[in-house]
Every structure is written in C-alpha cells, then in structure tokens.
N, C-alpha and C positions, 0 to 999 in steps of 0.2 A: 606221645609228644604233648604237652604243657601248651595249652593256650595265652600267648601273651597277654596282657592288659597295657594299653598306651593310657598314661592320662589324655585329658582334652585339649588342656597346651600343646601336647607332644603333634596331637593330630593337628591343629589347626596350623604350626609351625610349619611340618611336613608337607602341607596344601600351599600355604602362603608359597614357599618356595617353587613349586609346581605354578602354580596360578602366578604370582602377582611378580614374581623374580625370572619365572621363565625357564628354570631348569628342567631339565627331564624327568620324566617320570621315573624311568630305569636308574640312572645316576642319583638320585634322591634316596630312593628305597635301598640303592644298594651300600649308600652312605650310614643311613639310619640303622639300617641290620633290621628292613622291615620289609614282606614278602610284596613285589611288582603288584600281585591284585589286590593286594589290601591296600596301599594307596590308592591306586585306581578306584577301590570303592569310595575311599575318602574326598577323593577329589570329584567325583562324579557326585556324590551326596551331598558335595561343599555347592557345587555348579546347581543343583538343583533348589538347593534352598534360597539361591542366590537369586535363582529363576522367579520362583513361585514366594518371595517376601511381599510383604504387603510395601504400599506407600509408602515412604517414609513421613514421620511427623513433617517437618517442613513445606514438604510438598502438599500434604495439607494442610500447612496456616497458610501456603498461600494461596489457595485454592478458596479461602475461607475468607481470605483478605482482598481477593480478587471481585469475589461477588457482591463483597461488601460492598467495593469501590464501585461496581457497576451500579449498583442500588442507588447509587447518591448519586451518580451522570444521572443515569435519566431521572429523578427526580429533576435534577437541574437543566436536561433538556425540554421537561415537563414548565418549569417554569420560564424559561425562555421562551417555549410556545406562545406560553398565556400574554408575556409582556410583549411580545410580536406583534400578536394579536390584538392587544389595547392600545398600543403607539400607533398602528397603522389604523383604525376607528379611531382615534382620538386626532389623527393628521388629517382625517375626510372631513373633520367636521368643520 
C-alpha cells in the first residue's frame, strides 16, 4: 500500500474543521478519505503546538509598553515626593 502525502493546506483544513468548527473527528476523516489516526495525530500536533507557542509579539509590546509606563509613574511619584516635601518646609517657615 502507497503511502499518501497531504499537502499542509490540506492538513491544516482538516484540523481547523475538528478544532475551531466542532466536527468530529470520525465524520471528518471519513469525509476527506483520510484514516481516524492520522487525523488524530494532526489534531493532537496542531493542540500541542498551539500549547507550547511562544508569546505572541503583541503581548510583548505590551509588556514593554507597560514597564515603560511604569518607569515614568514613579519617576513622577519621585517627583511629587520631592515637591511635598519642599511646600510643607517652605509652609513651616
């Protein structure tokens, strides 16, 4: 027996349907003319990449944009210390 080749459309299609559409795994494969554990491994491969992806960029620029904005508070809680601190000596005198 001839081992098939799917392209990667073809797989990623047959996942999206399982995962994000909700069909069955059985009714999928038997749709495609593609054997029950070969999807299964697709879909479990698709699940773990999904798992184990890094961050995504966004979530670091804001992560980046976040600390930014922290840096500048307290700089500015730094400076409002200071003017506290010189209105109330300069109110005693």
């Amino acid at each position: 027996m001839k081992q098939q080749r799917f392209t990667q459309e073809f797989r990623d299609e047959a996942v999206r349907l399982v995962v994000s559409v909700g069909r069955r795994q059985a009714e999928v494969s038997r749709e495609l003319g593609i054997g029950l554990s070969t999807l299964e491994r697709w879909v479990a491969s698709a699940r773990e990449r999904a798992v184990s992806a890094p961050v995504s960029e966004t979530a670091e620029d804001e992560v980046k944009r976040l600390r930014r904005e922290n840096a500048i508070l307290r700089e500015e809680r730094e400076i409002l210390k200071k003017a506290t601190a010189f209105f109330a000596s300069e109110a005693r005198r």
